[in-house]
N, C-alpha and C positions, 0 to 999 in steps of 0.2 A: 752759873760760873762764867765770869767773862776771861777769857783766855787771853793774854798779851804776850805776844810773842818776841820781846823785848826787855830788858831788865827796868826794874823800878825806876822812876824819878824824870822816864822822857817825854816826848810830846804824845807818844800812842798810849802811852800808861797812863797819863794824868786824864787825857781823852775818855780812857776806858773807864775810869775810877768816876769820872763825871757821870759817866753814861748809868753804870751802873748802880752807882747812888740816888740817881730818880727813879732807875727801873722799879727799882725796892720802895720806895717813898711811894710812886705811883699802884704797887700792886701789893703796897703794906708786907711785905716779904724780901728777906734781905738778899740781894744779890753781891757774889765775891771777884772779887781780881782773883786771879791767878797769873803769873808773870810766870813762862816757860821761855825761856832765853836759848839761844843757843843756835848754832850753823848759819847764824845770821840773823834768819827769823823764820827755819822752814822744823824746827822742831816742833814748835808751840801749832804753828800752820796745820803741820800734820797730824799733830795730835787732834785736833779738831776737823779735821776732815776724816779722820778714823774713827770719832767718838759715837758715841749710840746717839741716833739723830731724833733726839727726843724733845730739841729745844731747851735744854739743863745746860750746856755746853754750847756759850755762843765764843765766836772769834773776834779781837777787834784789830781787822783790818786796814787797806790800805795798798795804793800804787805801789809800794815798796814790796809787799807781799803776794799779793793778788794780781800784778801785771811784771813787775820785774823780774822777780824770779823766773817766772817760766818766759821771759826774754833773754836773759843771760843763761839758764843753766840747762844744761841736757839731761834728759833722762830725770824731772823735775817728778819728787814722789806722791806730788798732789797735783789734780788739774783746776784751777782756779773755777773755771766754769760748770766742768762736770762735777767736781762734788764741792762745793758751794752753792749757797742762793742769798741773794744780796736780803737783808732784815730793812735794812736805809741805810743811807749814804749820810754824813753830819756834817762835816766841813771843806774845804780847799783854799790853798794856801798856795801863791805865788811865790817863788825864789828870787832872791834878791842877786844880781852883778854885782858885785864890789872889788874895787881894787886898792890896793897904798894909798894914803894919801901922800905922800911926797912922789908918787908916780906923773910925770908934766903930762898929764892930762885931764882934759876937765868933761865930757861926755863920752856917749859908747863910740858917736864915730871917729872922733879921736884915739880912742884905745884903739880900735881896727886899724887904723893907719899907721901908729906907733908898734905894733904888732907887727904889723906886715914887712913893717921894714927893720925889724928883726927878731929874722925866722933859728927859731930854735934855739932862742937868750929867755923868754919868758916862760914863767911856770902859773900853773895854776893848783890849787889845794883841792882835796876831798877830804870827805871824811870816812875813807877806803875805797877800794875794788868791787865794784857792782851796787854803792850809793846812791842816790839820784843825785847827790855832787858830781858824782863821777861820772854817771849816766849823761845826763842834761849836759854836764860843762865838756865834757868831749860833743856829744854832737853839736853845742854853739861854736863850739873853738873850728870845728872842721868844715861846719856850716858856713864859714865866712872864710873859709880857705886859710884856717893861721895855723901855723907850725909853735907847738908849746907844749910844754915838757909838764906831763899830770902829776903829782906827788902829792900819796895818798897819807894820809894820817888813819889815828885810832878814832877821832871821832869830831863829829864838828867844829865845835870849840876847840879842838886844836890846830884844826887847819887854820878857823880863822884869828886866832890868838897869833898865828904865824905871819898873815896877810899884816894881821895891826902892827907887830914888831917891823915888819918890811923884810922880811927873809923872801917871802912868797910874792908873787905879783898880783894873783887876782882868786878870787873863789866864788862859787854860784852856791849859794844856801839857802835856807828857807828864812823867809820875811821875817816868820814869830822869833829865829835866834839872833837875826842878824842886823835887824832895821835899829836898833837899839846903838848900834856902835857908829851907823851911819848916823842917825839924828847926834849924837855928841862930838861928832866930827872925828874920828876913829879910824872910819874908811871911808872912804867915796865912793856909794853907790851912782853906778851908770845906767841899771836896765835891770827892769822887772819883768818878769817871766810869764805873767797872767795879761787874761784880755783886755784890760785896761790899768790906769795906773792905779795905786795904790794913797787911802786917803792918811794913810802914814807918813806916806813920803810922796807928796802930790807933785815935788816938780823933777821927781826920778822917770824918764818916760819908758815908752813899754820896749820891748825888744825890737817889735814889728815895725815900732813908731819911726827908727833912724831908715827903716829900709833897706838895710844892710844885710839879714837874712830874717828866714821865715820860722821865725818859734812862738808857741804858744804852749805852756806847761802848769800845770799847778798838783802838789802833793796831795791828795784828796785821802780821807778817813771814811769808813764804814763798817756796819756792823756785818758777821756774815755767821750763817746755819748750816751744819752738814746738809745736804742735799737731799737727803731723806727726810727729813724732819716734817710730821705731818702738815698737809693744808690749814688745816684751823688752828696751829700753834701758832706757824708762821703769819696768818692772817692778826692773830693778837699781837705777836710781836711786833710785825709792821705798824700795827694803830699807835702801842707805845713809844714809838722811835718816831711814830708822826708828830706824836703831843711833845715831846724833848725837843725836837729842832727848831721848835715854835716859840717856845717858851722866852724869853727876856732877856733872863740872864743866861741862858747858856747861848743867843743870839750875841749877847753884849762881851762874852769871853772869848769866841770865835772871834770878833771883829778886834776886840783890841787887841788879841793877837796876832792881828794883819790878815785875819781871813775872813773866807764869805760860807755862809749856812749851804751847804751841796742838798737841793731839796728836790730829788730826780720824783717823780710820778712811780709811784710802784709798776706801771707796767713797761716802763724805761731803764729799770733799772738791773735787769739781767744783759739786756743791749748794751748799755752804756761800757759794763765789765767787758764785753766780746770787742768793743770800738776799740778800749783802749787797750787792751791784746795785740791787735791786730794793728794799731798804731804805733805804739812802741815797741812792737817786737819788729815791723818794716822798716823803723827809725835806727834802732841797733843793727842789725842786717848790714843797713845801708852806710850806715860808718864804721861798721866795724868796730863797734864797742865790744871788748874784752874783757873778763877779769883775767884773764892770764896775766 
């Protein structure tokens, strides 16, 4: 059973349903979704970090799950590290800057300057309190010293439904929802969030590229095991989840949806979770990201 901590029809469900539909193909035995919604994404979370660590109950994870929460919440009723253990890691995915297009601007460092010289007239969209909209677009906005007023929506599409009417001024989203409106001329994307640009939108450049401030982000997916879960399950699981991120087409579904295959070394891949812990919980800290 693959556990998705999120309701049917989003990017971690449809993620999970892929994943799961080779697992079964690959070991002739059918594996299921199960979608456990709820408190954001720490029910389904939980539930699998409480489940009998037998390898029957895997999680499909994520930055969202497995580093934000225990950056935003206290007294967090699961430890991502201690009772998890990373299966593989499948994709990452850059967020995309966009703002109005009737906004008279035409790059990022024009938006900074237009920004700056007026502090606390601009808003920017989420798609709620403790999102990586919300996350990411407060620490660029603070990161460049701008004053702008956060207004959280129910979910991304409606933040950025809001940016396209022109009610909102700018929104950070992810590439796979949002590069779509940019190529139809919808919104004007200024800056992508990943280590280089994106061959979606080749002449959108990267954050770091204006020199304006220092970010580098991408929404990453992964599979994850209660903690317990014997040595030799987890060794097959791993070899399965090596053969799927290989594979073609699920190479070619990743990239046309504006991302790149996350293909960490099995023995990098319990570090990698503790780096970006320890990164973006020093990153909230240091701005003061809130869901209050």
């Amino acid at each position: 059973i693959f556990v998705v901590p999120s309701g049917p029809g989003g990017g971690t469900d449809i993620l999970g349903r892929h994943v799961a539909l080779r697992l079964g193909e690959l070991w002739k035995n059918g594996a299921v979704v199960e979608n456990r919604a709820g408190a954001g994404s720490l029910t389904g979370t939980d539930y699998v970090a409480k489940a009998r660590p037998d390898g029957h109950i895997l999680l499909v994870g994520g930055i969202f799950n497995m580093v934000m929460n225990s950056a935003l919440i206290k007294n967090l009723s699961y430890d991502p590290i201690r009772d998890f253990v990373p299966i593989g890691y499948t994709s990452a995915y850059p967020f995309l800057l966009s703002v109005r297009t009737d906004l008279p601007i035409n790059d990022f460092r024009g938006f900074v300057e237009y920004a700056k010289a007026r502090p606390g007239k601009l808003t920017f969209a989420s798609a709620g309190l403790g999102t990586l909209h919300h996350v990411w677009g407060t620490i660029l906005v603070k990161s460049m010293g701008l004053d702008m007023l956060h207004i959280p929506f129910k979910s991304g599409l409606l933040a950025v439904q809001d940016v396209i009417a022109g009610r909102i001024d700018m929104v950070f989203d992810n590439i796979s929802a949002s590069k779509q409106y940019v190529q139809g001329g919808r919104l004007k994307g200024i800056a992508v969030s990943g280590p280089t640009r994106s061959a979606h939108l080749p002449n959108v450049p990267t954050v770091n590229e204006a020199g304006l401030a220092k970010f580098e982000g991408e929404s990453w997916f992964g599979i994850f095991a209660p903690a317990a879960t014997p040595a030799p399950v987890i060794a097959k699981l791993r070899e399965a989840m090596s053969t799927i991120i290989r594979e073609k087409e699920f190479v070619a579904r990743v990239e046309q949806d504006g991302g790149r295959i996350l293909d960490i070394p099995i023995a990098n891949q319990a570090q990698f979770l503790r780096d970006e812990n320890e990164r973006w919980s020093k990153m909230v800290r240091e701005f003061g990201v809130t869901t209050d």
